[in-house]
N, C-alpha and C positions, 0 to 999 in steps of 0.2 A: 204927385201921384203916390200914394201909399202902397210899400213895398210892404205882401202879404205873405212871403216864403221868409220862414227863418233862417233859407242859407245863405242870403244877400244885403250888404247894408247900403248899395248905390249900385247906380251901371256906371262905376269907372272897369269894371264892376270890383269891390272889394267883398272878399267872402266872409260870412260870416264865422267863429269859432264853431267847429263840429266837429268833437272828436268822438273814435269809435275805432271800431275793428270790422273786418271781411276778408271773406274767400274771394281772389279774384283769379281767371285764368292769368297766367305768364304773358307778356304780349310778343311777341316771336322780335326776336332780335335786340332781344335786351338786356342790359351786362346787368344778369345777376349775382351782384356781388354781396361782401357782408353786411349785415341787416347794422342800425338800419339805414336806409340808400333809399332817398325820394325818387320816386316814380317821374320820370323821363323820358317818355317816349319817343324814340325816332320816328317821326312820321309818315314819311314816302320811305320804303327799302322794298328789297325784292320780297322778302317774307311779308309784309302788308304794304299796300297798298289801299286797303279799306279806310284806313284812318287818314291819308290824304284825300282820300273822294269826300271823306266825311266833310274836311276842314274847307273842300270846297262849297259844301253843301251847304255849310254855316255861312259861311260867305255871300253866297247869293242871295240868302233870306238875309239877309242883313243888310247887304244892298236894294235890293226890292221892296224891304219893309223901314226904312232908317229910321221911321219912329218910334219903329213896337219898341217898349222896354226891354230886352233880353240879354241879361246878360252870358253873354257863351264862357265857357268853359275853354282853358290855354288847349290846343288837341295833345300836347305833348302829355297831357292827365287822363288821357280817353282809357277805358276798360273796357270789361266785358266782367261783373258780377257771376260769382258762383251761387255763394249764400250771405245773406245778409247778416251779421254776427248783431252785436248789440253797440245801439251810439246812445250820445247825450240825452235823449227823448224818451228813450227806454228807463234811466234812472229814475225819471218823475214819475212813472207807473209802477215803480218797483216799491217791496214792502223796505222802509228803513230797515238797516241791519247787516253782518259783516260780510254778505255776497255785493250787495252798494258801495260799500265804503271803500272792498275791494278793487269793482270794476270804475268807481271813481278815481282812485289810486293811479290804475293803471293809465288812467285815459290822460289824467294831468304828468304825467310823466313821458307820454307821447312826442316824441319818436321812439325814444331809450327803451320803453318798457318792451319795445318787440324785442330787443335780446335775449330776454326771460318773460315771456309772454303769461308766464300763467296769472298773475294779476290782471294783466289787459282782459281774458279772456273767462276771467272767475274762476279759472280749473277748468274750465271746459275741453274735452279732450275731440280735437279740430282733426285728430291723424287720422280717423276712418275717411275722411272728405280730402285729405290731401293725397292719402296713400291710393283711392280710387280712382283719383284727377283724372288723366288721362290716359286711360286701357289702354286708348289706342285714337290714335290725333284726333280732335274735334273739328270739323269745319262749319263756317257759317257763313253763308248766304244773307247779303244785305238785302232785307225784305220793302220797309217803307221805314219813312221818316213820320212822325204822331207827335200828338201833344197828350200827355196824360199829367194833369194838374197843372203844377206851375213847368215842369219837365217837358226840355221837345228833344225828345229820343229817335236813335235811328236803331228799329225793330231787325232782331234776327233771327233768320231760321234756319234749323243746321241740314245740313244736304244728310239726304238719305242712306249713305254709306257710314256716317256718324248717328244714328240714330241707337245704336245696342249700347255705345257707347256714353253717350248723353243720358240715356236710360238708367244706368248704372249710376253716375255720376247723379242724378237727380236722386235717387232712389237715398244715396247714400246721403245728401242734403236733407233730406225731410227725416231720416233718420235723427240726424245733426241736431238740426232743427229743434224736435220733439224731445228731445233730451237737455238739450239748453233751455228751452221753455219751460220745462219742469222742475229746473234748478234755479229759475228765476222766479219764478211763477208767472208767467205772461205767457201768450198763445203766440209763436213765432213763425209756425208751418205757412207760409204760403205760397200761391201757384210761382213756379220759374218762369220768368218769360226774358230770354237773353238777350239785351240791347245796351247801346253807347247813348249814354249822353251828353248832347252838346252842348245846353244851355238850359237856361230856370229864364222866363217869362214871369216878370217880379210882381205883376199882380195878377190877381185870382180871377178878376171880371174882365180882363184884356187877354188873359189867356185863353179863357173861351170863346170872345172875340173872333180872336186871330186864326185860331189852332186851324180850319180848315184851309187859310189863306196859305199858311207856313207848310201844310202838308203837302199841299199843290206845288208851289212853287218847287219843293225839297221834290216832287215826283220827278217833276221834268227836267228838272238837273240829274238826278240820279237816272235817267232816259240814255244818256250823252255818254256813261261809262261801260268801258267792256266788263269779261267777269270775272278778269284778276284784278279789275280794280274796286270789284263788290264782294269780293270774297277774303275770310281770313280764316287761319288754323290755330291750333292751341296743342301744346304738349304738354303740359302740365299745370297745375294749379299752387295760390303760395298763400300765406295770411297775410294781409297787409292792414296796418292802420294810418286812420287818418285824421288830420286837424284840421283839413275844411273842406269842403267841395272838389279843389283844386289841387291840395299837397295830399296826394296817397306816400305810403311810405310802406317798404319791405323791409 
């Protein structure tokens, strides 16, 4: 089977190189120490509980389907995306010249370069989107589990008491956004929609396939959980980069 996602080179699964940078929220209960420090997640704790409902949820579609190609993602890597900064894929649409060379730089120096991030990040100044993070705690509501391309995500929506606050937070992203895209020259703005994901579905025409079997199945498991064990918060946000799929890094 021809594997059609460039972040996968097997389902043992081994990841492919993909370095870059992102805003992601903090995941609650986790030693943020000095940069930089690979992402780690403790799974099951009191503060989340959503990333063990997830790993179950991977589990069942993986049991239920043992054929589909999909390679899941370790949960101890699981996120929640703020704004998407720039990775490898973006270089190749970029004009040659010393904003490239820089965030090339930066990316081959990956993990180290977060020490001194402004090469990682071309100069971009990331502080309006960190200093906004979080007004005041974020929550999210695990919505459904989807397949969107080669990605089978678990979709979130934030409960209503967090909504002025996410507001803000987005507001201050598209800002971000619209201002990196201009220093790069590429169009970067697009819609937020905050989810975890589990796994990449390594081809393109089996991902279509499947996508409503894995939805179904990912429903009715997620049926069986109360709603600390679908729910998660956030109190801040941090820059993280990464080398593949799997190793984020602070």
């Amino acid at each position: 089977m021809k594997i059609t996602t460039p972040k996968v080179t097997d389902l043992e699964p081994t990841w492919a190189p993909f370095r870059g940078w992102t805003i992601l929220f903090d995941n609650p209960d986790l030693d943020l120490g000095p940069s930089p420090v690979l992402l780690e997640t403790p799974v099951d704790t009191t503060g989340n509980r959503v990333y063990a409902t997830l790993q179950s949820v991977a589990q069942t579609i993986a049991e239920n389907l043992p054929d589909a190609p999909i390679a899941w993602l370790p949960p101890t890597s699981f996120h929640v995306t703020v704004m998407d900064g720039i990775s490898g894929p973006h270089l190749g649409r970029m004009q040659p010249g010393d904003v490239s060379r820089q965030l090339a730089a930066g990316f081959d120096r990956l993990p180290d370069s977060l020490v001194t991030p402004h090469d990682l990040t071309a100069g971009h100044d990331i502080r309006s989107v960190v200093s906004t993070g979080c007004s005041a705690p974020i929550r999210f509501e695990l919505d459904a589990v989807r397949c969107r391309g080669h990605a089978v995500l678990a979709e979130l929506r934030s409960s209503v008491s967090s909504e002025p606050a996410l507001a803000r937070l987005d507001e201050a992203r598209r800002i971000s956004l619209g201002d990196l895209g201009a220093s790069v020259g590429l169009d970067l703005v697009t819609e937020w929609r905050p989810h975890v994901t589990l796994g990449y579905v390594v081809n393109r025409d089996v991902a279509a396939a499947s996508s409503a079997e894995i939805e179904h199945i990912a429903a009715q498991e997620i049926e069986g959980f109360d709603d600390r064990s679908t729910t998660i918060s956030f109190s801040s946000v941090s820059l993280y980069g990464f080398t593949d799929m799997a190793s984020y890094w602070r």
